[in-house]
C-alpha positions as CSV (number, residue, x, y, z in Angstrom):
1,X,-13.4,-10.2,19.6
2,X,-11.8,-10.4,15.8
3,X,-7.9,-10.6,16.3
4,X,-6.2,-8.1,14.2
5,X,-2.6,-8.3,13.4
6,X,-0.2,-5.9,14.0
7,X,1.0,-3.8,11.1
8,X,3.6,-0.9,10.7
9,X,1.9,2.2,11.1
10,X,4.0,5.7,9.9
11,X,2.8,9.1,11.5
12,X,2.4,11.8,9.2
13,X,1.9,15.1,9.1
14,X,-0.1,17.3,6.8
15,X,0.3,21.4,6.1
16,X,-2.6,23.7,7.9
17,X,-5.8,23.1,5.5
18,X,-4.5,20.0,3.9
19,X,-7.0,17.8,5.7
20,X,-10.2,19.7,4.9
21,X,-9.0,18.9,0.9
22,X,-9.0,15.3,1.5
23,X,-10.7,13.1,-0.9
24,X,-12.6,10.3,0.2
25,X,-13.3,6.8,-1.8
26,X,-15.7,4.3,-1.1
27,X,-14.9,0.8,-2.7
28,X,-16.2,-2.5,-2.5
29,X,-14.9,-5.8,-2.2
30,X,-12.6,-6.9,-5.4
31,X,-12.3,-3.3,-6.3
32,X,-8.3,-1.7,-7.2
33,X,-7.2,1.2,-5.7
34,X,-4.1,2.6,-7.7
35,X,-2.3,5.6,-5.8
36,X,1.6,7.2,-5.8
37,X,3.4,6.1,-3.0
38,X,3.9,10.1,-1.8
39,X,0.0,10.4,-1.6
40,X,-0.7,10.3,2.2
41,X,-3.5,8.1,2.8
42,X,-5.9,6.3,5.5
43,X,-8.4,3.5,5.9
44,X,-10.7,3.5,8.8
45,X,-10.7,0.7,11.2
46,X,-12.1,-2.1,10.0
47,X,-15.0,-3.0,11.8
48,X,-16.4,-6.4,10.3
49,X,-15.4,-9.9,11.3
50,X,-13.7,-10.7,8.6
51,X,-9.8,-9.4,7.9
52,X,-8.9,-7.2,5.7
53,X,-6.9,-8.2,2.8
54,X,-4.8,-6.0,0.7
55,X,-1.7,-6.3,-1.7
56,X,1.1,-3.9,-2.7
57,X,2.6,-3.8,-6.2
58,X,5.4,-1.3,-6.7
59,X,6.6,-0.1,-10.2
60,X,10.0,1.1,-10.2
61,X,11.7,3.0,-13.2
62,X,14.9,0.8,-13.6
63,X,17.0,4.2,-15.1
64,X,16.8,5.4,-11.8
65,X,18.3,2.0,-9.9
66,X,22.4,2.8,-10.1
67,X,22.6,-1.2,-8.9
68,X,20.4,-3.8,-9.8
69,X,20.1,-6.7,-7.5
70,X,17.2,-8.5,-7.7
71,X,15.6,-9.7,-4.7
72,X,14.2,-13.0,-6.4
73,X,17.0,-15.2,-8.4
74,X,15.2,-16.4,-11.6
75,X,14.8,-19.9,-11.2
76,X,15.4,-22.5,-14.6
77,X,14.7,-26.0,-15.5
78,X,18.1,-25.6,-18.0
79,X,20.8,-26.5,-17.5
């Protein structure tokens, strides 16, 4: 048996007749899936035994940050 990590999984709920609208995608591996973050969404289990491997990137419009703090301090070689 594969192990699988754990991951956070969040519960939603959809309106009556939302479901039968959804959209399914098939990709393949190396493909990009771009999506909002308010778009519910699902994978099915993954049933190879190999892990699945994903990334997140997350575009924020800085006009609507009142503080910046970045989480990163910019390193330099400068004095």
């Amino acid at each position: 048996m594969v192990h699988q990590p754990a991951f956070m999984h969040i519960d939603t709920s959809v309106d009556d007749g939302d479901e039968e609208e959804a959209q399914p995608i098939e990709i393949e591996t190396g493909d990009v899936v771009a999506f909002s973050g308010d778009l519910v969404h699902r994978s099915l289990p993954n049933e190879s035994d190999k892990p699945r491997i994903t990334g997140v990137l997350r575009v924020i419009d800085m006009e609507n940050i009142e503080e910046y703090r970045p989480l990163y301090k910019a390193l330099s070689y400068e004095e």
